[in-house]
C-alpha positions as CSV (number, residue, x, y, z in Angstrom):
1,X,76.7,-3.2,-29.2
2,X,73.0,-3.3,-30.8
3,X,70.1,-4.3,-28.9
4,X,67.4,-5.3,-31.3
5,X,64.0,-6.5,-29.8
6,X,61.6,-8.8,-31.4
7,X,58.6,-8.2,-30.8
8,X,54.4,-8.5,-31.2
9,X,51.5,-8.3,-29.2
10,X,50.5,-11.3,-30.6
11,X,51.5,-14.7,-30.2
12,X,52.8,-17.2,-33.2
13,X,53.7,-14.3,-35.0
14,X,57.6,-15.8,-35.3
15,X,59.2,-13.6,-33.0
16,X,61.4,-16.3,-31.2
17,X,62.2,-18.2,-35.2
18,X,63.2,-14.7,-35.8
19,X,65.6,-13.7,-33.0
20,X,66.9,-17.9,-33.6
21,X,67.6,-16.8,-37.6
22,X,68.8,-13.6,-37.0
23,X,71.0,-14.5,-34.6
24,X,72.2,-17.3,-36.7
25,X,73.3,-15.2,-39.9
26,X,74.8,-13.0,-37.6
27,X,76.9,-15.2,-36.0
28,X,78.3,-17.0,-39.5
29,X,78.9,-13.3,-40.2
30,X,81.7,-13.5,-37.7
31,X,79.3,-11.5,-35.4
32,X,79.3,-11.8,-31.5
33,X,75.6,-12.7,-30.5
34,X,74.1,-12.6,-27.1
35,X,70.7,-14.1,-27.0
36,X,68.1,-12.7,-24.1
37,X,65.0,-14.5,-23.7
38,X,62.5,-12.1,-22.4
39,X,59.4,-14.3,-22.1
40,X,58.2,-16.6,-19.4
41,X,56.9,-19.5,-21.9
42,X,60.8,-20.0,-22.4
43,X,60.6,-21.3,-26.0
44,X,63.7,-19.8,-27.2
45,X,65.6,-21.2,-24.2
46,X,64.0,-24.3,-24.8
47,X,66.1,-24.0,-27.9
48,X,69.3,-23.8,-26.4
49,X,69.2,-27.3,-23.9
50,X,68.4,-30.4,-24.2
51,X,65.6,-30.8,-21.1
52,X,63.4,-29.2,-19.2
53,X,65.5,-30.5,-15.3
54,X,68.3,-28.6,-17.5
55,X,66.8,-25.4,-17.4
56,X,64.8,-25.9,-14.2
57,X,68.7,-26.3,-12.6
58,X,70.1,-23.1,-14.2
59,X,71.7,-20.5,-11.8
60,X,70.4,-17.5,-12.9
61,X,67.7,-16.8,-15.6
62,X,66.2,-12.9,-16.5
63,X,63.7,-13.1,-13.7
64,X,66.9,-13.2,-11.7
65,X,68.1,-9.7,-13.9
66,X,65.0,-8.1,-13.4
67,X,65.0,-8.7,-9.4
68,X,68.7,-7.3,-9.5
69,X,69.8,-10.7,-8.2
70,X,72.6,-11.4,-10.3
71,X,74.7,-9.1,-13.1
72,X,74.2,-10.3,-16.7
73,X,77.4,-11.8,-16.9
74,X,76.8,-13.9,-14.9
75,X,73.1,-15.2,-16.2
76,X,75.0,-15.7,-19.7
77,X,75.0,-19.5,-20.0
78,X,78.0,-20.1,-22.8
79,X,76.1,-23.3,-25.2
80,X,77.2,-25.3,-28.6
81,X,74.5,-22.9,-30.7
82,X,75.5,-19.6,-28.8
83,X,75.6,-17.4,-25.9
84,X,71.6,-17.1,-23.8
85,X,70.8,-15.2,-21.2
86,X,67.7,-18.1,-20.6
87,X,64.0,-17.1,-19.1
88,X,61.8,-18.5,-16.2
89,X,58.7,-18.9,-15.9
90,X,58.9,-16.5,-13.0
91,X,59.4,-13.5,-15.2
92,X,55.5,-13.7,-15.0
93,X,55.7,-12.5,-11.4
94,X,57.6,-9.4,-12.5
95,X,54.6,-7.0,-13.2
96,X,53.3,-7.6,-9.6
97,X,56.8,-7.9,-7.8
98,X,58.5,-4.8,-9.5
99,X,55.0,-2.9,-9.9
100,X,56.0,-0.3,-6.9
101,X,60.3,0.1,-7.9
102,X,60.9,3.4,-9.4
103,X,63.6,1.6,-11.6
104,X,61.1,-1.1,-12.9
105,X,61.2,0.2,-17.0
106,X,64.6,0.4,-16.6
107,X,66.4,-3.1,-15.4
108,X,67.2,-4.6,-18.5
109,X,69.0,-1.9,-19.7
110,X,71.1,-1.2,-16.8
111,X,71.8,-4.8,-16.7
112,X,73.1,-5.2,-20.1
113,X,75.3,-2.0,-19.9
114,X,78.7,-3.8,-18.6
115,X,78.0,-6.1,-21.7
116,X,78.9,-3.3,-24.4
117,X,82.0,-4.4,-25.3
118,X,81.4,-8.1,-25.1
119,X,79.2,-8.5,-28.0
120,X,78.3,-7.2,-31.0
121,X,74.6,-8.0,-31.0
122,X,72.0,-8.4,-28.6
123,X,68.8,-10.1,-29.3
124,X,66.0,-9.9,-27.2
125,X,62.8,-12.4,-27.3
126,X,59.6,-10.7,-26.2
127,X,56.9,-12.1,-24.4
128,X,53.4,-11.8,-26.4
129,X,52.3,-9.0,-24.2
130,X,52.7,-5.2,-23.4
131,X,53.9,-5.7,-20.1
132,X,57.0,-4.9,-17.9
133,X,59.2,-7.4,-19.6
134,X,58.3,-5.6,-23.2
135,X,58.8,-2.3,-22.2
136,X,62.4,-3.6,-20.4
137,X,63.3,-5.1,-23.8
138,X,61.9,-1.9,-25.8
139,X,64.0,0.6,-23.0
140,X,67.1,-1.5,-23.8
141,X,66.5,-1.8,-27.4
142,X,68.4,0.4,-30.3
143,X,65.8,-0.8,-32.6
144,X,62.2,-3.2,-32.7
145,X,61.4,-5.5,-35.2
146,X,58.0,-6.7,-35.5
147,X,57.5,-10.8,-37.2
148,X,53.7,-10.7,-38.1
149,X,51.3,-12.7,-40.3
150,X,48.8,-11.5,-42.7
151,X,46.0,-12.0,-40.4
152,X,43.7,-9.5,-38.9
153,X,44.9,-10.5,-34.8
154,X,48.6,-10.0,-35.5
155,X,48.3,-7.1,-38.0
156,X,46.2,-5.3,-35.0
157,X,49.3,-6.2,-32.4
158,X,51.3,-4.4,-34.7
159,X,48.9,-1.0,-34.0
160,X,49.2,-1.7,-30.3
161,X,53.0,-2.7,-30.1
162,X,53.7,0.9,-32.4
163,X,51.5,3.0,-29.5
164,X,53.4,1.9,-27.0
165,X,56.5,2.3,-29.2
166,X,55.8,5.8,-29.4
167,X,55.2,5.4,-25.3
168,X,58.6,4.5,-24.8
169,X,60.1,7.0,-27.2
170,X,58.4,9.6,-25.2
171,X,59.1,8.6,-21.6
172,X,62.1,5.6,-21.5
173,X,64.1,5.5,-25.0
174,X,64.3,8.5,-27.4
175,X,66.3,6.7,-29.7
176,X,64.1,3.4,-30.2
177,X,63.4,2.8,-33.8
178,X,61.1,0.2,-36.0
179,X,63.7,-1.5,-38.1
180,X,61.2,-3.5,-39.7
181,X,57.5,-5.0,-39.8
């Protein structure tokens, strides 16, 4: 199974159209995709139902992953367009709530661990930040790919996003690679 993370400091950049498309050709490809949506403005999951008193009534979301509340098999939600792991808008708790757990770098990829045979592909939606939920996703990850525009803001999240990249290679994820800017 690959874990790829999408991922800019920066907002608008395309990250979530880029995990959407990727996931896409993968999945004509014959691939098996499971889509995680790390980011508490939820636009990717967004993408996968039709209203918000849809998601608002789902069982378990990432927020629920991150608090050890529920294994990722059971947060996968099985839709028409493919197979989500959805996002909450209470993944924005998660620097403050986990902020003391010694494991708090390393939920996401523990959770995803009984996946490895299940899919071929993970894709991972990052929130527009640096925070816990990034460095979960870039822990996780076998590789990072970075959507950015040529505009001075996002080409600067790029600098940040590769320093902590380097971060992570150093203290959570020696084997974390840039597959692409």
């Amino acid at each position: 199974m690959e874990v790829i993370a999408i991922s800019n400091r920066k907002g608008g950049t395309g990250k979530t159209a880029t995990v959407s498309c990727l996931g896409a050709g993968l999945m004509e490809r014959g691939k098996k995709v499971l889509y995680v949506d790390m980011d508490s403005q939820r636009n990717l999951t967004s993408d996968f139902f039709d209203s918000e008193n849809e998601i608002n009534n789902l069982q378990y979301t990432t927020a629920d992953l991150m608090r050890n509340k529920c294994k990722a098999s059971q947060a996968i939600v099985h839709t028409p367009i493919g197979d989500i792991i959805p996002a909450s808008k209470e993944l924005s708790l998660m620097e403050t709530e986990l902020a003391t757990e010694l494991d708090k770098n390393f939920r996401l990829l523990e959770a995803l661990k009984e996946l490895t045979k299940t899919y071929h592909y993970v894709l991972i939606d990052c929130p527009p930040s640096l925070g816990l939920c990034t460095i979960n996703a870039l822990t996780a990850c076998c590789s990072v790919i970075v959507p950015t525009e040529a505009e001075e803001a996002s080409i600067s999240g790029i600098y940040d996003l590769l320093n902590i990249v380097e971060t992570v290679r150093k203290y959570t994820n020696e084997y974390i690679r840039v597959a692409g800017v």
